[in-house]
N, C-alpha and C positions, 0 to 999 in steps of 0.2 A: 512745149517746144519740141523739135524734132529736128536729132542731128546726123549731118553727114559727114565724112571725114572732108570731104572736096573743100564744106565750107563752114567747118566747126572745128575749133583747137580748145586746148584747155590753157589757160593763162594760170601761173602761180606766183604771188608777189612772196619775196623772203623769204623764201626756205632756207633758211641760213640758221646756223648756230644760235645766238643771241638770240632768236627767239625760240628755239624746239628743242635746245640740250639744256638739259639742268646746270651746265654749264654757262650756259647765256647768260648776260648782263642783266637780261630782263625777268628771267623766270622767276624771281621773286612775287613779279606782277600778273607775269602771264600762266604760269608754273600750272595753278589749279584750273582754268580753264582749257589749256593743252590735255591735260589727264583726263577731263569730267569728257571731253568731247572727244578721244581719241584721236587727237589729231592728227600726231606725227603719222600713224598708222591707215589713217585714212587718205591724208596726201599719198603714202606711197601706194595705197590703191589704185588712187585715182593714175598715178603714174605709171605705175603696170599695166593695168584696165585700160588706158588711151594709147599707150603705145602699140597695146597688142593690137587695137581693136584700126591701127594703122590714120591715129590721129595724129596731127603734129604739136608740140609742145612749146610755149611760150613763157622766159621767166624773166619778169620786170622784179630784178636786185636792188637792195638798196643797198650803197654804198658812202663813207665817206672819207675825205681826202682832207691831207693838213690847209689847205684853201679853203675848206670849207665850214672850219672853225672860227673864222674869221667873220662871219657874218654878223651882223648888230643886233638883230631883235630875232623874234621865233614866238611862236606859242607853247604852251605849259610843258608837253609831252616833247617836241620836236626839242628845247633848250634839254632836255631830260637826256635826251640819247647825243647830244653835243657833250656833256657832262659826263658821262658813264662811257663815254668811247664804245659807243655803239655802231656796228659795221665798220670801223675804222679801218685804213689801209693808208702806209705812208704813200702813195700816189699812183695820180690814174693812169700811169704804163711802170707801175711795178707790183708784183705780186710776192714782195720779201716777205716775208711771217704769215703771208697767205692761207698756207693748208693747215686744218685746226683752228684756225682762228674766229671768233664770232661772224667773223663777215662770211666764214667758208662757205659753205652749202653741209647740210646734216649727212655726215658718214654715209648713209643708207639709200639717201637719193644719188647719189656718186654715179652709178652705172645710168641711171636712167640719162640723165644732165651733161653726163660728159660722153654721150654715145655715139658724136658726130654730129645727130641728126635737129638733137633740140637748140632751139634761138633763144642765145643769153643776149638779154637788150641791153643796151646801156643801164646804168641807173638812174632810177628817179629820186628826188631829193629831199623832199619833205611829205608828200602821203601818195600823190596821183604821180599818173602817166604824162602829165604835161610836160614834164622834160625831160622825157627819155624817147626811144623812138621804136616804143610798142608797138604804138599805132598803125606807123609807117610799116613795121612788119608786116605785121595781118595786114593791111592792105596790099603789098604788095605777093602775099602768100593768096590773096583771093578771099581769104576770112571774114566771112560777116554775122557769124553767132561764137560766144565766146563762152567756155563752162570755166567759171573764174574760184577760186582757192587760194588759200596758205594763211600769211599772215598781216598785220593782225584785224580784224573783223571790223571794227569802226574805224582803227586808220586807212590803210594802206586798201584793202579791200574796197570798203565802202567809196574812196575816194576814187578808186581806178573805175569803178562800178557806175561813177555818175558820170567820169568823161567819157568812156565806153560808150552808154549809154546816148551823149550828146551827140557823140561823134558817129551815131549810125549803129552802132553794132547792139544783135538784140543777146543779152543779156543773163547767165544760170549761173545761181550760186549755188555752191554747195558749203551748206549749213553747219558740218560736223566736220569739215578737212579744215577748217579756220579755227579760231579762238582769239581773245582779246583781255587786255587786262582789268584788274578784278583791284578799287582802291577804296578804299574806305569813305573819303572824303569825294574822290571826282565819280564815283559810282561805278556801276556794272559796264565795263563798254561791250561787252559779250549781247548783252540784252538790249541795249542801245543800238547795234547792229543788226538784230533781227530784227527787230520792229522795222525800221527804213527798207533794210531788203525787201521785207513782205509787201510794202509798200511799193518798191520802185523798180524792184528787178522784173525781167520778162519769168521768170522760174525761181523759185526755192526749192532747193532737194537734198537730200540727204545724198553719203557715196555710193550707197545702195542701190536710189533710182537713181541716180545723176549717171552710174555704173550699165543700170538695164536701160537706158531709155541709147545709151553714146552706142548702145551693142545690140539694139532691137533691131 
C-alpha cells in the first residue's frame, strides 16, 4: 500500500484508560498482551509519526451511557463490559467524572487528541463502526485508505476493519499498536486477530513500516 496524506488518515479505536492503564477495568485480561506488544508506546508513535508527517487523525471511542444498560441480550464479552462499567459515563451531554476516568483517553495521548485538529466520532456501541459516524468523516474528509490501530485486536479492530473494508476503504493494520485479551477458557484473541488480518486486511505492518512507508 502507499500513502498519501490528501487521502490516508490513521483511525484508532479506544485509546482510553480501561484498556491501556493498569488501572483499566480490563487489564486483568488485556494487561499481558498490551506489555508483550508495546502498545501503549506504539500507538503514541503512530500518533506523533502521522501528525508530523501532516496526516489527519481519526478516533472511533467507545463509550457508555446509563440507557445503555438497559439493553436485554449481548454476547459473552460485550455483557462483560456492561458489568464491570466499562467506558461508563453518566450521559451523552455530560462529561461529570470524565477526566481520569476509564472512558478518558491515556494521560499521554492528551496533546495529540485534544489538539484541535484530530476528529473525536461519536461512539460505537458494541465492536464496529456501524453506529457511529466514522464513516461519514473520512468520507467527507476525502479518506479512502485507512492505517487502523488501538484496541482491542479481535473486537473493536477487527470489526471496524470488516465494515471499513465493505464500505470501500483499502485497509493497514498495524500489528504491534493493538493487543487483545488473553483467557484461559475463550483463548488467545491476540492470535485470533492476526490470523483474519493476514487474511483480510489490504497490509499487515508493524509501527515501524506502517511509520516508513506513511513517511516515504
Amino acid at each position: 500500500m502507499h500513502f498519501d496524506p490528501s487521502t490516508t488518515a490513521l483511525v484508532l479505536t479506544d485509546p482510553q484508560n480501561d484498556f491501556l492503564s493498569p488501572e483499566g477495568v480490563t487489564w486483568e485480561l488485556v494487561g499481558n498482551s498490551v506489555r508483550e506488544n508495546n502498545t501503549v508506546q506504539h500507538i503514541d508513535q503512530l500518533l506523533a509519526g502521522t501528525k508530523a508527517a501532516g496526516y489527519e487523525v481519526f478516533i472511533s471511542p467507545h463509550y457508555y451511557f446509563p440507557h445503555d444498560h438497559q439493553w436485554e441480550f449481548g454476547g459473552t464479552l460485550e455483557k462483560k463490559m456492561h458489568e464491570i462499567g466499562m467506558f461508563d459515563r453518566p450521559g451523552p451531554l455530560s462529561l461529570e467524572g470524565f477526566e481520569g476516568s476509564g472512558a478518558d483517553w491515556l494521560e499521554q495521548y492528551k496533546p495529540y487528541i485534544q489538539d484541535g485538529k484530530t476528529v473525536v466520532c461519536s461512539p460505537h456501541k458494541v465492536y464496529g463502526p456501524e453506529q457511529n459516524d466514522l464513516v461519514l468523516q473520512l468520507r467527507k474528509r476525502g479518506i479512502s485508505k485507512v492505517v487502523l490501530a488501538g484496541m482491542s485486536a479481535n473486537l473493536c479492530i477487527e470489526s471496524h476493519l470488516r465494515e471499513l473494508l465493505e464500505q470501500g476503504f483499502d485497509v493497514a493494520v498495524v500489528s504491534d499498536a493493538t493487543a487483545a485479551p488473553q483467557h484461559p477458557e475463550l483463548g488467545d484473541g491476540y492470535a485470533a486477530a492476526m490470523t483474519n488480518f493476514n487474511y483480510i486486511a489490504g497490509a499487515v505492518m508493524t509501527t515501524d513500516e506502517a511509520l516508513a512507508a506513511l513517511t516515504a
